[in-house]
C-alpha positions in Angstrom: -7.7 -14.7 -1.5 -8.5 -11.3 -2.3 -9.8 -10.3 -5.7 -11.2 -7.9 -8.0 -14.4 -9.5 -8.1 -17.7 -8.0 -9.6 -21.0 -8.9 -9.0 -20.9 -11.6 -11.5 -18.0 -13.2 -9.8 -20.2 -13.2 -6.1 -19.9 -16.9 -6.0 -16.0 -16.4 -5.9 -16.9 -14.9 -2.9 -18.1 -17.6 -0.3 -16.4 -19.9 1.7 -13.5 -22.1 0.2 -13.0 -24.8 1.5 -9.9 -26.9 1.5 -9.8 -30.6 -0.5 -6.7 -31.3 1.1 -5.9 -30.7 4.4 -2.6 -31.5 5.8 -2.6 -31.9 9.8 0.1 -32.6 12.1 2.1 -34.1 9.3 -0.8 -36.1 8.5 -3.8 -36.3 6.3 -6.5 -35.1 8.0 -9.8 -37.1 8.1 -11.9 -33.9 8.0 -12.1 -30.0 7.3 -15.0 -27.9 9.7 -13.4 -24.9 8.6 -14.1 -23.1 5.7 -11.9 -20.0 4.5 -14.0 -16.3 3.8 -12.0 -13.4 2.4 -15.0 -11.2 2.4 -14.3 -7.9 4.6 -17.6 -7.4 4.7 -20.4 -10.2 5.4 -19.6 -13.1 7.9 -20.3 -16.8 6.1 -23.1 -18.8 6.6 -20.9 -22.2 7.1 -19.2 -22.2 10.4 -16.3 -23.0 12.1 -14.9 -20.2 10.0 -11.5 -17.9 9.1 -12.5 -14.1 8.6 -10.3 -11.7 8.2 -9.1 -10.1 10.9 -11.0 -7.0 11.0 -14.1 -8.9 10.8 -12.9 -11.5 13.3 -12.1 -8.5 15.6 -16.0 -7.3 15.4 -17.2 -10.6 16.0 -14.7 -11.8 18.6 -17.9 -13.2 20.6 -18.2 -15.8 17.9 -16.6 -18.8 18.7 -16.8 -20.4 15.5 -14.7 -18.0 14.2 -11.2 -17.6 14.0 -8.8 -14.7 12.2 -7.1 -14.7 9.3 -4.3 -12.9 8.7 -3.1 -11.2 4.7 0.2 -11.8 4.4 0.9 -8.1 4.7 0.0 -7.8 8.4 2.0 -6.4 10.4 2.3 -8.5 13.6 2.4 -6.0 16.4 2.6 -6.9 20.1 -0.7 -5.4 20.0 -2.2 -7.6 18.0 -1.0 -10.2 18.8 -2.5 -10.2 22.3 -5.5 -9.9 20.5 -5.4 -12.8 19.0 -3.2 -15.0 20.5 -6.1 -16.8 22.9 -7.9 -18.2 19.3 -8.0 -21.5 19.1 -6.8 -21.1 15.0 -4.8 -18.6 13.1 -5.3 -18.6 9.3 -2.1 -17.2 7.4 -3.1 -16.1 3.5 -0.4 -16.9 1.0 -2.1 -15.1 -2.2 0.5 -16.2 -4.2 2.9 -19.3 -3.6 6.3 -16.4 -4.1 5.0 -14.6 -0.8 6.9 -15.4 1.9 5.6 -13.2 4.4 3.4 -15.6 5.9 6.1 -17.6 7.0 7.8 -14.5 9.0 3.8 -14.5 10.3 4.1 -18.0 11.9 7.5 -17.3 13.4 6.7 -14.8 14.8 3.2 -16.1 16.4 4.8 -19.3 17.6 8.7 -18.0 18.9 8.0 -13.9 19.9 4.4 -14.2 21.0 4.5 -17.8 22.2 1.2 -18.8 20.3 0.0 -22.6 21.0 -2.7 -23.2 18.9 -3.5 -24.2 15.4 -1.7 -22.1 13.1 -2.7 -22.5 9.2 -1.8 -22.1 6.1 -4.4 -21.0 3.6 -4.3 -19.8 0.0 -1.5 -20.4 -2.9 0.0 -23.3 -0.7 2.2 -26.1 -3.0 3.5 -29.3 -1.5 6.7 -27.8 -2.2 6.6 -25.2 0.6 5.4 -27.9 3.1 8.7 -28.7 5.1 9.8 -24.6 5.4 5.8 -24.2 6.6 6.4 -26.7 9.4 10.0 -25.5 10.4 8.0 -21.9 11.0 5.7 -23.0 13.1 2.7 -23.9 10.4 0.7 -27.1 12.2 -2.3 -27.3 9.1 -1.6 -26.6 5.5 -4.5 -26.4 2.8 -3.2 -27.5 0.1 -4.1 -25.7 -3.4 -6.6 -27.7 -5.1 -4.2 -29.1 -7.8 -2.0 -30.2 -5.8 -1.4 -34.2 -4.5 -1.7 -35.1 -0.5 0.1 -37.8 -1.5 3.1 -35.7 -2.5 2.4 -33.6 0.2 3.0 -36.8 3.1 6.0 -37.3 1.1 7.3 -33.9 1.2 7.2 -33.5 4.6 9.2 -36.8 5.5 11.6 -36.6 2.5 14.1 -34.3 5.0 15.6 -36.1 7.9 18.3 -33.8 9.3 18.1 -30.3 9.1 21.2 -27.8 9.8 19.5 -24.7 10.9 17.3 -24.1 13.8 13.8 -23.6 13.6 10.6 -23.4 15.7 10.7 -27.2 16.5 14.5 -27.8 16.8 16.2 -25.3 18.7 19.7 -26.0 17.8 21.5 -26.0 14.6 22.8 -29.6 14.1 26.5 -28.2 14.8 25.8 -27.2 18.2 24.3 -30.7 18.8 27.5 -32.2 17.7 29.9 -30.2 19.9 27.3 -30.5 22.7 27.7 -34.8 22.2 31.5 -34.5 21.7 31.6 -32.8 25.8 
């Protein structure tokens, strides 16, 4: 997350890592990655998310991976860029911005991305189900917040109206489809 740290605030600084990690609809077992929203200095700790301008100068590095404010603008430009990482990082600074979820859309439906793509930051069990309908396969969960809950969350919804990036019909074209 960015912030307006000082000097005094440099541990603020270094990696975070998630506590709760929620993977393929499941708990997952472990967390390599670590999350650094320095601009400026790559991590110690690796695998890691940089942001993407420092991701871009180290593209070399396999252990690292992008990761992308909410504000970027997803250009087919960039997204050839990054489309062959094996991760994505999406930053939600603050649980009301939704512009990470137009992010994942975009990635998995426009640019046809296949890998990993997570969500990082001010991420709440409530957001969990819309996450996955937009393509989101890893959510770190904000530290206060329950896996429990979480696992819950994403099996509470059964039938969904709407399409999304892993049902490609609304649930009324499914019906007229089984009625011919």
């Amino acid at each position: 997350m960015p912030s307006n740290a000082t000097e005094s605030d440099a541990p603020s600084l270094a990696p975070v890592h998630a506590d709760h990690l929620i993977a393929d609809g499941e708990l997952a077992a472990e967390n390599a990655w670590c999350v650094s929203y320095d601009a400026e200095q790559l991590p110690e700790q690796r695998p890691a998310f940089v942001p993407f301008a420092l991701w871009e100068a180290n593209q070399e590095d396999s252990e690292l991976a992008p990761l992308l404010a909410s504000d970027s603008e997803l250009s087919a430009t960039l997204a050839a860029e990054i489309i062959a990482a094996p991760a994505i990082a999406i930053d939600f600074p603050a649980f009301t911005d939704g512009r990470g979820y137009t992010l994942a859309r975009l990635l998995r439906e426009r640019y046809g991305y296949r890998g990993e793509v997570r969500a990082v930051g001010d991420v709440l069990v409530d957001q969990l189900e819309y996450m996955r309908r937009c393509g989101f396969t890893a959510m770190a969960l904000r530290e206060d917040q329950h896996p429990e809950d979480a696992l819950r969350a994403l099996s509470f919804i059964s039938v969904r109206y709407q399409p999304d990036v892993e049902q490609r019909q609304a649930l009324f074209e499914k019906r007229l489809n089984a009625d011919h």
